[in-house]
Phi, psi and omega in degrees: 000144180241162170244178127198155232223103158302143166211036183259359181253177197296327183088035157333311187262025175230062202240115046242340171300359172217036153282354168260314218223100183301134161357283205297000234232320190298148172248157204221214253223128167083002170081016185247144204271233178241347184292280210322324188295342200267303203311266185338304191294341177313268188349274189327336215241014184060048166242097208292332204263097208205126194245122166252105186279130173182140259182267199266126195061026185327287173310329164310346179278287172330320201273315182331320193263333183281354147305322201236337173239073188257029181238331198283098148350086220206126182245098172287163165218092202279163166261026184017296206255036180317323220252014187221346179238197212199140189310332182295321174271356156319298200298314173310320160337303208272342205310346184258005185245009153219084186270329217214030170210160153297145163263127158244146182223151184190134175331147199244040149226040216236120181230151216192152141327142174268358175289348181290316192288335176309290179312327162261011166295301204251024166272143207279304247225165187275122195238135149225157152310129196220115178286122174297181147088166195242025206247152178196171194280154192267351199291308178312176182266144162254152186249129187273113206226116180234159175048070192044018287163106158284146181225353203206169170181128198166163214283294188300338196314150151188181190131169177302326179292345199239140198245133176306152209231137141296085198306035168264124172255177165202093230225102190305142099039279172252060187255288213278341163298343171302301180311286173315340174292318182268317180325321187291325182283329165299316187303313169295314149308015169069012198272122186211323166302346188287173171263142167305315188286359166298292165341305153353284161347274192316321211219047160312330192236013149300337203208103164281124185244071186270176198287170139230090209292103146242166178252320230234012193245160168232137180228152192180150250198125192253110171233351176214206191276326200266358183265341159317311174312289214299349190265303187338310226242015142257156199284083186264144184261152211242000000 
């Protein structure tokens, strides 16, 4: 099994701090920054083998993992054009080194409990994290869940139906070729500003995605000062 970890966009709406300092880079509740925390929940859980998608502020990334993790298998995929795409063409990038294994893929600003990332680790099936309960941020993605069944994922999704979506997969091997497949017809279509889950979309009903529910672990997605503040200034465990 493999990860990979987006990190390749600028982190705008955490700008001028991260005009210095790439997003994933920052540091949050307990002095460790959001990589290491992404690093460490792999690692624990063995997952050795990990592709880092990255663009803005590269090198700083690069000299980070090769400081604290040089033992660890780590594949970059830089992204030329961060600052003109969207992630969906990072991933398009990365497609040839992840053909032939399961995936877990996830945002490389995402900070969470670590039993979570554990719980989808060993789950048998193609998974994302999923918030019980129906109240959710509107800036984030929401997940549209009909028969256990993700059908829809996107910023705007909302309804009885639709549950805050956590950007942790877990994605069986010929799942994510699907998955790649159609993201490669956005790309030829020149669709490269869109979310990887615009792909999703289509072909939803191609790929069973199913939820993986919690409630009471805390997950969050670092996109402005204030969801910064909210990670800081908690005893999140390490």
């Amino acid at each position: 099994m493999k990860a990979i970890i987006l990190a390749s966009g600028e982190g705008k709406r955490l700008m001028p701090l991260t005009k210095k300092t790439p997003k994933p880079l920052i540091e949050i509740s307990g002095g460790l920054s959001i990589l290491e925390r992404i690093m460490r929940s792999l690692t624990e859980n063995n997952i050795n083998d990990i592709i880092i998608t990255t663009g803005h502020l590269e090198k700083q990334i690069g000299k980070f993992i090769k400081n604290k993790y040089p033992k660890i298998n780590i594949t970059y995929v830089e992204n030329p054009v961060y600052d003109k795409t969207n992630y969906i063409y990072s991933l398009w990038l990365a497609r040839k080194i992840l053909q032939e294994d399961d995936i877990i893929l996830m945002h490389g600003d995402l900070v969470y409990d670590f039993e979570l990332m554990k719980r989808i680790i060993n789950e048998d099936r193609t998974c994302v994290l999923i918030k019980k309960g129906t109240e959710f941020p509107k800036k984030d993605f929401k997940a549209r869940i009909k028969n256990n069944l993700i059908t829809e994922i996107g910023v705007d999704v909302s309804g009885k139906d639709a549950r805050f979506c956590a950007p942790l997969y877990k994605f069986l091997k010929h799942d994510f070729k699907e998955f790649l497949n159609e993201i490669e017809n956005f790309i030829m279509a020149n669709k490269v500003n869109c979310y990887a889950e615009d792909a999703f979309n289509k072909i939803s009903d191609k790929i069973k995605l199913y939820p993986v529910y919690y409630d009471k672990e805390f997950c969050m997605e670092i996109d402005d000062f204030d969801d910064l503040e909210k990670a800081k200034n908690l005893n999140l465990k390490i």
